[in-house]
C-alpha positions in Angstrom: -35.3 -0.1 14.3 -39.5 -1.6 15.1 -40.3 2.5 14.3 -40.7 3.8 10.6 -37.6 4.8 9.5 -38.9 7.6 7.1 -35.0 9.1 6.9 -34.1 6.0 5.2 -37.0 5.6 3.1 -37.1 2.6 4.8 -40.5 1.4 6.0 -40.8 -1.4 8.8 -43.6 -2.0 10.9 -43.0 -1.3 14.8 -43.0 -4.4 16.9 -45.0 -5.5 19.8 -43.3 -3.6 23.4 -40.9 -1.8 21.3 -41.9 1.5 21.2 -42.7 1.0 25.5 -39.2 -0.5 26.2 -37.4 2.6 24.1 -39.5 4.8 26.1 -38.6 3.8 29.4 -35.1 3.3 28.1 -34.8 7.5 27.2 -36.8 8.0 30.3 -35.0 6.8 33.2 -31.9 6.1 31.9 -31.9 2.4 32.9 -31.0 -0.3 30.5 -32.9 -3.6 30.1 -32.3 -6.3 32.8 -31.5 -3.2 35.4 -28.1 -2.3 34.2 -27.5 1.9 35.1 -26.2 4.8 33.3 -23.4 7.0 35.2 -21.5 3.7 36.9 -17.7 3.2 35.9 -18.5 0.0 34.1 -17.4 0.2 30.4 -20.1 -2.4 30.1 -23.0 -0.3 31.3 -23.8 1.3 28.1 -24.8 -0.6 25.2 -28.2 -0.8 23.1 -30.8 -2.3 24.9 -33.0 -3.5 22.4 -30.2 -5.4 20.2 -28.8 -7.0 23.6 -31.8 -8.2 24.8 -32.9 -9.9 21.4 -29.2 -12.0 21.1 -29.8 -12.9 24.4 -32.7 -14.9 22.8 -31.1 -16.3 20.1 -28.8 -19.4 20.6 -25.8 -19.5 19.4 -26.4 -21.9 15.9 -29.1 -19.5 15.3 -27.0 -16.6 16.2 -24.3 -17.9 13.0 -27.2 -18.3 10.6 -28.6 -15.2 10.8 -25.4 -13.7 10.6 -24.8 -15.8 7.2 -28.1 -14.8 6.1 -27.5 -11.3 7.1 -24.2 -11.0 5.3 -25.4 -11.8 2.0 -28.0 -9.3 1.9 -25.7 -6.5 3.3 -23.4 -7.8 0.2 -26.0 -7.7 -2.2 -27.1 -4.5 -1.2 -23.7 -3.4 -1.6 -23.0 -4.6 -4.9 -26.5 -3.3 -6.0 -26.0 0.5 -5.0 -22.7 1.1 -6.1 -19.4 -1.7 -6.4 -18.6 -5.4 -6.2 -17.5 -6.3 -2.9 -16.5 -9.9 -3.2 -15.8 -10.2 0.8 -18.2 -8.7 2.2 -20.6 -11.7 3.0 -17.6 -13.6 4.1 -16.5 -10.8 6.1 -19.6 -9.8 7.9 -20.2 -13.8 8.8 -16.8 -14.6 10.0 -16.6 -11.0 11.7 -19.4 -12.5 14.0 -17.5 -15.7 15.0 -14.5 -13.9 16.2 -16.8 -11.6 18.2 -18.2 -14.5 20.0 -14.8 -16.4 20.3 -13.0 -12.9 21.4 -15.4 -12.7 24.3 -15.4 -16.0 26.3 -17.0 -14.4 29.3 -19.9 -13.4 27.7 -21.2 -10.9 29.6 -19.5 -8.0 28.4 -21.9 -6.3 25.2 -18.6 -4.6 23.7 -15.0 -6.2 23.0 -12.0 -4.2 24.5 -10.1 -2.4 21.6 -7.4 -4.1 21.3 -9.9 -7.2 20.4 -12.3 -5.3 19.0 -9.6 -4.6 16.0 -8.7 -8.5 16.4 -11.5 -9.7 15.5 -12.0 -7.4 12.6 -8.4 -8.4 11.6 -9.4 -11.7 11.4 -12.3 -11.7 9.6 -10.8 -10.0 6.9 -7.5 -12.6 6.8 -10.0 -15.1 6.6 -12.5 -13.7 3.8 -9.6 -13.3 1.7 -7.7 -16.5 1.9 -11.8 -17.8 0.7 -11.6 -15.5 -2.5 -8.0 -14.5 -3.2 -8.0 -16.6 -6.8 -11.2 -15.1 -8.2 -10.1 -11.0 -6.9 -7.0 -12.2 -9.0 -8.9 -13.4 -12.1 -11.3 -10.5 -11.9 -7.8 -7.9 -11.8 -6.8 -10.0 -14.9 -9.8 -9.3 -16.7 -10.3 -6.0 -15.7 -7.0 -4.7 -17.3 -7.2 -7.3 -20.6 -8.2 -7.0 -23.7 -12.1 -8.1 -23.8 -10.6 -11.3 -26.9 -8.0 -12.8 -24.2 -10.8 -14.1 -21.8 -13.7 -14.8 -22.8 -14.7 -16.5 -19.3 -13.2 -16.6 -15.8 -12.5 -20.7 -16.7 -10.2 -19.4 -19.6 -8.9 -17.5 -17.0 -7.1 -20.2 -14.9 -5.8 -22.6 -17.8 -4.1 -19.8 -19.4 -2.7 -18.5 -16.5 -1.2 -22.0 -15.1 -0.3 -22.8 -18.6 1.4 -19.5 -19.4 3.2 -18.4 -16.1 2.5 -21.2 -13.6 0.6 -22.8 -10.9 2.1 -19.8 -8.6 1.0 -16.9 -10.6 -2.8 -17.9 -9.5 -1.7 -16.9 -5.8 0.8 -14.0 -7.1 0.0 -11.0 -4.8 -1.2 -13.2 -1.6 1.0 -12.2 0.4 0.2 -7.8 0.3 -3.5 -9.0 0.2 -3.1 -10.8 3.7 -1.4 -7.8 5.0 -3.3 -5.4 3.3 -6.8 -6.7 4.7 -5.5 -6.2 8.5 -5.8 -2.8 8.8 -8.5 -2.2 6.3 -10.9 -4.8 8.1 -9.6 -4.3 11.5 -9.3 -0.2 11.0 -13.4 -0.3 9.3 -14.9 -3.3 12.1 -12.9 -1.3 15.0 -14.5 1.9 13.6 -18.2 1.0 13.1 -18.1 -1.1 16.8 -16.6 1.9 18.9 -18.8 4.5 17.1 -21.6 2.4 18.4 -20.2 2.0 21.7 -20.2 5.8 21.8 -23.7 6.3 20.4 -25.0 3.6 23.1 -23.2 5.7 25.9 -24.4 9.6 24.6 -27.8 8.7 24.5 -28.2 6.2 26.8 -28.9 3.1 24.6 -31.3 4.2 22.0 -30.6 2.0 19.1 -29.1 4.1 16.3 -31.4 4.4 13.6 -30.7 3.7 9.2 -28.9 7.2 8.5 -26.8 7.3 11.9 -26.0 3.6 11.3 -25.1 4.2 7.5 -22.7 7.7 8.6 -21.0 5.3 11.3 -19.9 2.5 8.0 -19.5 5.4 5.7 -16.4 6.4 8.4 -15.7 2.8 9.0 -14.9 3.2 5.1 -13.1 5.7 4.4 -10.8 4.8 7.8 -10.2 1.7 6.8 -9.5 2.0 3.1 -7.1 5.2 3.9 -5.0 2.6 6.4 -4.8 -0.2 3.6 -4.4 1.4 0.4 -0.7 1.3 -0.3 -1.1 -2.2 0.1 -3.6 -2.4 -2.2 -1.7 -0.8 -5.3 1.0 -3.1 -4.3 -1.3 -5.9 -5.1 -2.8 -4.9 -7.8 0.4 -3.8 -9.5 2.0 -7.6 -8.4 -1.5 -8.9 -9.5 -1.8 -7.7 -13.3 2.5 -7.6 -13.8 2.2 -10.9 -16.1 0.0 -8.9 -18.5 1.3 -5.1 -18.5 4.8 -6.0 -19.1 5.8 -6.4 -15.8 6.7 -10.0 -14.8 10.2 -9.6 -13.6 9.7 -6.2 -12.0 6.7 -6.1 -9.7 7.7 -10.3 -7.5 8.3 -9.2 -3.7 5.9 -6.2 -2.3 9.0 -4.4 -0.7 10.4 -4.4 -4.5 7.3 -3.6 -6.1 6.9 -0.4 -3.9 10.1 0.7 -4.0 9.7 0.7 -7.9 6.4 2.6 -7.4 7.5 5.3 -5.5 10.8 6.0 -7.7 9.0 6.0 -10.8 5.7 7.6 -9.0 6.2 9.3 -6.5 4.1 8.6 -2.6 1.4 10.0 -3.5 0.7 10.0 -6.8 2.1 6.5 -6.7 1.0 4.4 -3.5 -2.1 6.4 -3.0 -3.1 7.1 -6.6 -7.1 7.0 -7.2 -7.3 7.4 -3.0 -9.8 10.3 -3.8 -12.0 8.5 -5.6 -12.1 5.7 -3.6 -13.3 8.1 -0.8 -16.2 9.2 -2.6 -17.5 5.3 -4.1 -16.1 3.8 -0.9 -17.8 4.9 2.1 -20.8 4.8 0.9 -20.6 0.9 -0.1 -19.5 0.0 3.3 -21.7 2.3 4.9 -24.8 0.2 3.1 -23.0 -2.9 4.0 -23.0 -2.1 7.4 -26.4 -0.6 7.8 -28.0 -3.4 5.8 -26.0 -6.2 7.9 -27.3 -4.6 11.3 -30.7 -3.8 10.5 -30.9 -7.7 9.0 -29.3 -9.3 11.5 -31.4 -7.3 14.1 -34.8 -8.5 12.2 -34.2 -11.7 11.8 -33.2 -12.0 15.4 -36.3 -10.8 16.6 -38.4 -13.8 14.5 -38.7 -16.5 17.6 -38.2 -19.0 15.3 -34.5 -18.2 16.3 -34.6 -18.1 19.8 -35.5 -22.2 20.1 -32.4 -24.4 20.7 -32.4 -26.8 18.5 -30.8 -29.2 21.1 
């Protein structure tokens, strides 16, 4: 990551032993801190570089640079292509359950099984944070521009017209719906990592390898979770197409999808597109999140405990 990253159009200037430490890396095949290639361990292969800089970093610092590191990777996101209104939340919490996940500490990679936990999690959590404003901004996006005129308007006319329970009307497929996407797209991006770390022997990925590994992080995860997510949307806007009284419980609203729509051209309707915007807005998220949270972990400022 130190070396210029001319791929990515991405210029950063190397740092001091970098360039030495990746050398002797490729060379002998022997990671930082004497850990070998070839053994059985599962924990053998990982990237030196990025393991040896979080060892540095104490845990409080470890959290802020994540938080720091999240919102750039978010507006990054949101700059290139589509809001993503999780994705700093994500990316922070994401982090957390990492740590928590792995009370040992020694291991550099989560088994699987916790790997997709923790990605799990961190999307739960990100959405109970931000369900009511995704539900105002799916009202305004299929309204008439004169019914809101801002997100405030929103909320009084929704609790006065329909109820207090309208503002969390679609909670419930949201919640299940961000299981598999952020456990399918975390899981992805971590084990194509793992794999990278292990084929060539703990080079750090660099911009465009890091980018293709989110881009199919992605398209993964949103494939897994998109039913769910015309389920919400369809329960979310029902009190302004018409549909108050048909769209209530998410086995009901897809049951009325697929007999009126069709599988496929009613649950995964607009999957194709989603494919081509998609990827490439989690791929930047994920890119920009590492390559962040790798410089700013490198600043020693970071590696002082506080305590």
């Amino acid at each position: 990551m130190g070396t210029r990253l001319r791929e990515a159009g991405v210029e950063l200037l190397p740092v001091k032993g970098e360039i030495a430490a990746a050398a002797r890396a490729m060379g002998s095949g022997t990671g930082q801190g004497g850990a070998t290639h070839g053994g059985k361990n599962d924990d053998e292969h990982y990237h030196h570089e990025e393991h040896k800089i979080d060892q540095k970093v104490p845990t409080h610092n470890k959290i802020l640079t994540s938080l720091v590191a999240g919102a750039i990777a978010g507006a990054v996101a949101k700059t290139v292509i589509a809001p993503l209104d999780r994705t700093k939340i994500n990316f922070q919490t994401h982090e957390q359950f990492k740590h928590l996940l792995n009370p040992s500490k020694t291991k550099k990679h989560l088994p699987p099984g916790r790997r997709f936990l923790a990605g799990s999690l961190a999307g739960v959590t990100s959405v109970a944070c931000t369900y009511p404003l995704d539900l105002v901004r799916a009202r305004m996006a299929v309204t008439a521009r004169d019914r809101y005129s801002n997100i405030m308007e929103v909320f009084l006319k929704m609790y006065r017209e329909e109820g207090l329970r309208t503002l969390y009307r679609g909670f419930t497929p949201t919640i299940l719906g961000s299981i598999p996407y952020s456990g399918t797209s975390f899981f992805t991006y971590e084990t194509l990592k793992k794999l990278h770390a292990e084929t060539f022997k703990g080079r750090e990925p660099n911009p465009i390898e890091r980018l293709m590994f989110g881009a199919c992080a992605g398209l993964l995860g949103q494939s897994a979770s998109y039913p769910l997510d015309i389920v919400r949307r369809r329960m979310q806007t029902a009190g302004v197409t018409g549909h108050a009284l048909d769209y209530i419980s998410i086995l009901g609203t897809a049951r009325k999808i697929v007999a009126e729509e069709g599988i496929i051209q009613g649950l995964y309707k607009g999957l194709s597109m989603n494919w081509i915007k998609g990827p490439i807005a989690v791929g930047v998220s994920f890119m920009t999140f590492d390559i962040t949270k790798h410089w700013l972990r490198r600043w020693e400022v970071f590696h002082q405990d506080g305590d």
